[in-house]
C-alpha positions in Angstrom: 80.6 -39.4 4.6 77.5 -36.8 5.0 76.0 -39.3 7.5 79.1 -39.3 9.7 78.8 -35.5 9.7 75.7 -35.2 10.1 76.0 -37.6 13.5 78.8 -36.2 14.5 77.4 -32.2 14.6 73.8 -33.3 16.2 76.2 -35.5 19.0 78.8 -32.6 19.6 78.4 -29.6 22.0 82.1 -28.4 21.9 83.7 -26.3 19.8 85.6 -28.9 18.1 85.2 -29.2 14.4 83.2 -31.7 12.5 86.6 -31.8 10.3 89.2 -31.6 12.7 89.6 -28.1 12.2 88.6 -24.9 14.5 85.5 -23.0 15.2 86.0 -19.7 13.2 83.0 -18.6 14.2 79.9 -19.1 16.1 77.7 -16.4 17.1 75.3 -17.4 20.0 71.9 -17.5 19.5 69.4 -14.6 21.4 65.7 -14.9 22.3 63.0 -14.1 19.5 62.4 -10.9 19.3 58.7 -10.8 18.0 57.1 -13.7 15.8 54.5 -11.2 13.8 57.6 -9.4 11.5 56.2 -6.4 10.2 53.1 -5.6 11.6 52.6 -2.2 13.1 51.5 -3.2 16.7 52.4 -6.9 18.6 52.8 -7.7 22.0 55.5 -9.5 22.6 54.7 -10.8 26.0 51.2 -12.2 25.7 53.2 -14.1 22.7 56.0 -15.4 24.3 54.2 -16.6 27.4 54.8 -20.2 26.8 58.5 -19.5 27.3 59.6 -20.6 30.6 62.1 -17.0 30.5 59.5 -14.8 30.5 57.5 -17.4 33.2 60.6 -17.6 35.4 61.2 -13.4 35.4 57.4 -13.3 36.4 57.5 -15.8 39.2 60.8 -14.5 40.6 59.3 -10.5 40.9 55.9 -12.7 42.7 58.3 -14.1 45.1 60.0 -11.1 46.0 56.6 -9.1 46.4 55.3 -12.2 49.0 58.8 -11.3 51.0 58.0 -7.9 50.9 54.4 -8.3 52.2 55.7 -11.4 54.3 58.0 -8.3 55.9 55.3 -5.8 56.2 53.1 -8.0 57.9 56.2 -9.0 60.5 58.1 -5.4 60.4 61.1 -7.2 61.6 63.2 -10.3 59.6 63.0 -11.8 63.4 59.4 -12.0 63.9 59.2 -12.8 59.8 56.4 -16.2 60.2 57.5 -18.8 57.3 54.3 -20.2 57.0 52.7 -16.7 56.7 55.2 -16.1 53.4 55.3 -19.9 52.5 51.0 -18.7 52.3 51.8 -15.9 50.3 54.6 -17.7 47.6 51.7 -20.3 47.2 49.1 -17.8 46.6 50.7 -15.7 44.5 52.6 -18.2 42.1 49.0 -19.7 41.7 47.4 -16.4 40.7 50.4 -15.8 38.6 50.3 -19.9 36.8 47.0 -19.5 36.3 47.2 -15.7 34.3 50.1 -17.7 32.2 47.3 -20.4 31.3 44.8 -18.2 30.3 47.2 -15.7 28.6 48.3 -18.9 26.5 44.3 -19.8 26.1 43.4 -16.5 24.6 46.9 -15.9 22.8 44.9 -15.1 19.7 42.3 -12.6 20.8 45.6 -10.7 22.8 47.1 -11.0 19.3 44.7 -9.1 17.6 45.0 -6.2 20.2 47.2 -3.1 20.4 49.8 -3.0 23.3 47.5 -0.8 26.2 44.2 -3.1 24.9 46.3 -6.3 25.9 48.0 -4.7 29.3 44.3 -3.4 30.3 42.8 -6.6 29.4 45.3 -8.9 30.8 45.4 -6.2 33.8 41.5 -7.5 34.7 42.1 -10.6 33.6 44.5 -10.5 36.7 41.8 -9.2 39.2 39.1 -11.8 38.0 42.0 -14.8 38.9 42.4 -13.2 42.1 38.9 -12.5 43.0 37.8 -16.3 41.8 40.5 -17.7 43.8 39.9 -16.4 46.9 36.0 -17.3 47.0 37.1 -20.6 46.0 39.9 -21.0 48.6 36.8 -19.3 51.6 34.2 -22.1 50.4 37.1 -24.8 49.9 38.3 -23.8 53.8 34.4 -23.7 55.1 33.7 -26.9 53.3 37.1 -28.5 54.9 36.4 -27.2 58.5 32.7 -28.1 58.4 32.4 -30.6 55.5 29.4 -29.9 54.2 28.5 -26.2 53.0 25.5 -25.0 55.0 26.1 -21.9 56.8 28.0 -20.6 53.6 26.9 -16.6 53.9 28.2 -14.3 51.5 30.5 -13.0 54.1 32.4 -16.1 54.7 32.5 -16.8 50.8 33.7 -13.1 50.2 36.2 -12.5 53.2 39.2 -11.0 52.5 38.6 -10.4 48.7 39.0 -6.6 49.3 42.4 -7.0 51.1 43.8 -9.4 48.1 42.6 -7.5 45.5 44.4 -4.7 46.9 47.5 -7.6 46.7 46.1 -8.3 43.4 46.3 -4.4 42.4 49.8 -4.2 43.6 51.0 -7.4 42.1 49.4 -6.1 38.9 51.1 -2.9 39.1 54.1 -4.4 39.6 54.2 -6.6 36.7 52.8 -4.9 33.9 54.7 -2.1 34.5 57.6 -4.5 33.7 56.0 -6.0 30.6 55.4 -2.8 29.3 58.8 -1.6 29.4 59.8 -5.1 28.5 56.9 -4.4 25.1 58.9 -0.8 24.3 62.2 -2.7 24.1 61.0 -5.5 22.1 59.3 -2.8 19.7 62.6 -1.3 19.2 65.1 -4.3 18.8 62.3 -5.2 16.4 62.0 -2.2 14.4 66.3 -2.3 14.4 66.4 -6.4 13.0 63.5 -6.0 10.5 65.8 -2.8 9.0 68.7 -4.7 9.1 66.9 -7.5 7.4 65.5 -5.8 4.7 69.2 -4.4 3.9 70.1 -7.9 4.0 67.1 -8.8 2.1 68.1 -6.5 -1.1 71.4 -6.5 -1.0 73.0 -9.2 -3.7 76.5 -8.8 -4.7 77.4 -6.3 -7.1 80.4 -8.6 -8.4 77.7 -11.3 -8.8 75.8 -8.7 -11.0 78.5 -7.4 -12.9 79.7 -11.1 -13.8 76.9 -12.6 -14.6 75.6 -9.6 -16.7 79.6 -10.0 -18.7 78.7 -13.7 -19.0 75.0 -13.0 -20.5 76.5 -10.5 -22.9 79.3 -12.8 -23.9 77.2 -15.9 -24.7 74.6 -13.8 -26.9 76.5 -14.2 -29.8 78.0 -17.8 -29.6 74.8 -19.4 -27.1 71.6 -17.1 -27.3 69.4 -19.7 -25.7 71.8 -20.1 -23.2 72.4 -16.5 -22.8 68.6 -16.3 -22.0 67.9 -18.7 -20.4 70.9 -17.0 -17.7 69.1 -13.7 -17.9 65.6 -15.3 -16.8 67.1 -16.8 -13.9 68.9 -13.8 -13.2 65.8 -11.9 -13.2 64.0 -14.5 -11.0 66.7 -14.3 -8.6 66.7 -10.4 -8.2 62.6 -10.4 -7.9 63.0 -12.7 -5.0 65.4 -10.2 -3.5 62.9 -7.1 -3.6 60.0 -9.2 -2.0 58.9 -8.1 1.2 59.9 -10.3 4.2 58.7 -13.4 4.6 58.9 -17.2 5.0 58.5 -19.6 2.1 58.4 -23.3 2.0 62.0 -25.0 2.4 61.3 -26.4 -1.6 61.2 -22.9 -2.9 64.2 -21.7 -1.6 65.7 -24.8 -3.0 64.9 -24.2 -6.2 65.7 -21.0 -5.8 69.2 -21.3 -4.5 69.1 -23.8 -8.0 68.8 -21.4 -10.3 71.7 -19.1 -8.7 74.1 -21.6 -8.7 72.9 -22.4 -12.7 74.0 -18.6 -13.1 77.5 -19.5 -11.4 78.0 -22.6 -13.3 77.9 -21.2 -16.7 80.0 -18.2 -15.5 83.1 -20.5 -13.6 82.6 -23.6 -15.8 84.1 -27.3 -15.1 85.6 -24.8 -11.5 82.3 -25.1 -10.0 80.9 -28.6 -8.9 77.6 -28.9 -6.8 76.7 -31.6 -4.8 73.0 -32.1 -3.4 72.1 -34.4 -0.7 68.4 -34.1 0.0 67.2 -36.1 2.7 63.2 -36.6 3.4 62.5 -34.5 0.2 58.4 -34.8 1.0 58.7 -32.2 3.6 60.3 -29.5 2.2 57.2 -27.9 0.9 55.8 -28.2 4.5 59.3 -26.9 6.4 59.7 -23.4 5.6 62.5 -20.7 6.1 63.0 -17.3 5.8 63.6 -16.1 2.0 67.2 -15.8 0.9 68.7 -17.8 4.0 70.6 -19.9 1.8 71.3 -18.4 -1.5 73.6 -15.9 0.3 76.0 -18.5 2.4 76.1 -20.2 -1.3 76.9 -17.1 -2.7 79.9 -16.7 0.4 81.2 -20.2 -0.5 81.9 -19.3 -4.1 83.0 -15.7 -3.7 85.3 -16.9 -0.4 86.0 -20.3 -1.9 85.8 -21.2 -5.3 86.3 -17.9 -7.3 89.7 -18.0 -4.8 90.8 -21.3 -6.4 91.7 -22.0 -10.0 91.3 -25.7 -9.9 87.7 -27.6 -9.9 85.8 -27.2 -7.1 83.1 -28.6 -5.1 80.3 -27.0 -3.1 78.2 -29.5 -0.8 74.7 -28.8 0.2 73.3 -31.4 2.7 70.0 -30.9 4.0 67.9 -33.2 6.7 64.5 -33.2 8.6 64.7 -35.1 11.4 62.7 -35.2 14.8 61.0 -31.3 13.5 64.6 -29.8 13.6 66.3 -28.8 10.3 69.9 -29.4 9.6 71.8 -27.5 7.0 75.2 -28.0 6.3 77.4 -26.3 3.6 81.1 -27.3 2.5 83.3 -25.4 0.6 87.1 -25.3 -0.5 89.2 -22.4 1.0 92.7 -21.0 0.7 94.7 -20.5 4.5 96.0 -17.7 2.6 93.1 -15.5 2.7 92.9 -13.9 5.8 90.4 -12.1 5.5 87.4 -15.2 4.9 86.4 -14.9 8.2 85.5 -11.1 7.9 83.7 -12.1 4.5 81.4 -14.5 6.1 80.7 -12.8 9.2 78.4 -10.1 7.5 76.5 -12.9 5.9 76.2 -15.2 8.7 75.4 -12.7 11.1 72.3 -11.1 9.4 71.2 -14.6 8.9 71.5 -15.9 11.8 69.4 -13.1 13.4 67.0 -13.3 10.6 66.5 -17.5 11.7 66.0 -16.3 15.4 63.6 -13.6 14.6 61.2 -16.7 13.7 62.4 -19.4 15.1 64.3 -18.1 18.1 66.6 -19.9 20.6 66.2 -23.4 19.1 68.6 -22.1 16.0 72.1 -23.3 16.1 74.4 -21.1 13.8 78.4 -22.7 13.4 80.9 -22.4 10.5 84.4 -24.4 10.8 87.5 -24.0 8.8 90.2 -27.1 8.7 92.1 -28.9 6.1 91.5 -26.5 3.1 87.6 -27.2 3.9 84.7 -24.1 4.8 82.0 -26.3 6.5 78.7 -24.3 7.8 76.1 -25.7 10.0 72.5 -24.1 10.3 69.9 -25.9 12.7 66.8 -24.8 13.7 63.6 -26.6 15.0 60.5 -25.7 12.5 57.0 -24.9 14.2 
């Protein structure tokens, strides 16, 4: 059964559920904002190079500057020469592929710097590419014309450098100017998910407190080792949820996740029934995930599912490494008659979701079905 589910969400790209039911929700997935959480000063750009986006938004604005300067040359669209702009696309997509090389080169050095050290240093960065290129492309056409290099003068080498690195200037200008302003956005949308993740990050439900604290208290008297061996992982569980933001191997928050549901177990009894299936268990201390990504859709799928239903109950975990993508997949009884599940989940799902994109970005895949009397939710995310 888990392999037939497992097949049949990697397969599907519809809505359709993996249960014959319908999507309840599915929240579509944004761009990372910023891989370095919590440090005082990133660039976001001279990180996210690699991403053909960011490469695509770049070599669009170059394309539209060799049309403008294409147009300036001509001063008419009618006397407009194509091979004069087809000369200047070439040119300046190869200035700009290049920059994107060496930006993705020297990634860590641009890392380590503040936001106007990176513009400033990818700014002459920009003018070097330029300048190299067009000596190259003056010996390269003396060479081709003559072939052989004597009578290479400095002058021939160095012709029209001033004149491109005035292009060079302007194109410049022109883009980091829109990476800065790209860099303040990112800085905020950052500074807004890495608040909203922290509220996430300490919040654990005060009905889960209460109860469990009822159920310690009650089993003193008739269980004590029971009662404290509850409390410890009680305690575990609530230091876990005050610990700064961070990513920890896919084994500890496992183990974690463990430990809660031992807490629920001895509260709900023979109602709750967990079923593990672990597939390619050696990796999980490699794979990692952001802390408390789990523990709180567990802790939707008993509040939402089980604690709703008085008979026994079964919550399935299935977890599988395959191809460097991780699938998660959570099932859980639900009554039709609560309306108001999909509200429930949402706050959950949404904070996590946004919590997986903030490291892992677009590659996470974030779906929860409802059919039959069945909660199913599907996490996937390619690990680096």
């Amino acid at each position: 059964m888990w392999s037939c589910r497992l097949n049949q969400i990697k397969s599907s790209r519809t809505e359709k559920s993996i249960a014959n039911s319908t999507a309840v929700a599915e929240i579509p997935s944004v761009q990372s904002a910023a891989e370095l959480m919590g440090a005082k000063e990133y660039t976001y750009f001279f990180r996210q190079v690699g991403n053909w986006r960011d490469l695509l938004e770049l070599f669009v604005g170059g394309n539209i500057l060799a049309l403008v300067l294409g147009l300036a040359e001509a001063q008419s669209w009618q006397a407009l020469n194509l091979t004069h702009l087809l000369q200047y696309m070439l040119y300046i997509n190869w200035v700009l592929l290049s920059f994107a090389a060496c930006v993705e080169l020297l990634h860590q050095r641009f890392a380590r710097m503040g936001i106007k050290a990176a513009l400033i240093s990818g700014f002459l960065l920009l003018q070097a590419i330029v300048l190299i290129t067009t000596v190259s492309l003056n010996i390269l056409i003396h060479f081709g014309m003559n072939f052989h290099l004597q009578g290479l003068s400095a002058a021939i080498a160095f012709d029209r450098v001033g004149m491109h690195q005035s292009f060079g200037i302007l194109l410049g200008m022109f883009c980091f100017r829109y990476l800065y302003l790209r860099e303040q956005w990112s800085r905020q949308h950052h500074s807004e998910l890495n608040a909203r993740i922290q509220a996430m990050q300490a919040r654990i439900q005060p009905h889960f407190l209460f109860n469990s604290l009822n159920s310690a208290i009650s089993l003193i008297s008739i269980d004590p080792d029971r009662a404290e061996y509850m409390l410890l992982n009680l305690s575990r569980l609530f230091r876990a949820s005050f610990q700064e933001l961070k990513l920890v191997s896919l084994h500890e928050e496992i183990e974690l996740c463990r430990r809660y549901l031992e807490i629920e177990q001895i509260r709900l009894g023979e109602r709750l029934q967990v079923e593990w299936k672990l597939e390619n268990k050696d990796l999980y201390s490699q794979v990692h995930i952001p802390l408390l990504t789990l523990q709180p859709l567990l802790e939707n799928s008993i509040f939402h599912g089980v604690e709703k239903i008085l008979t026994k109950s079964t919550i399935s975990i299935l977890i599988e490494i395959l191809n460097n993508q991780i699938s998660i997949i959570i099932t859980n009884p639900y009554s039709q008659d609560h309306a108001m599940l999909k509200r429930g989940n949402g706050i959950a799902i949404e904070n996590i979701q946004q919590r997986l994109n903030a490291y892992y970005g677009s590659s996470v895949t974030f779906r929860t079905y409802a059919g039959k009397g069945i909660f199913t939710t599907v996490v996937q995310y390619r690990y680096k």
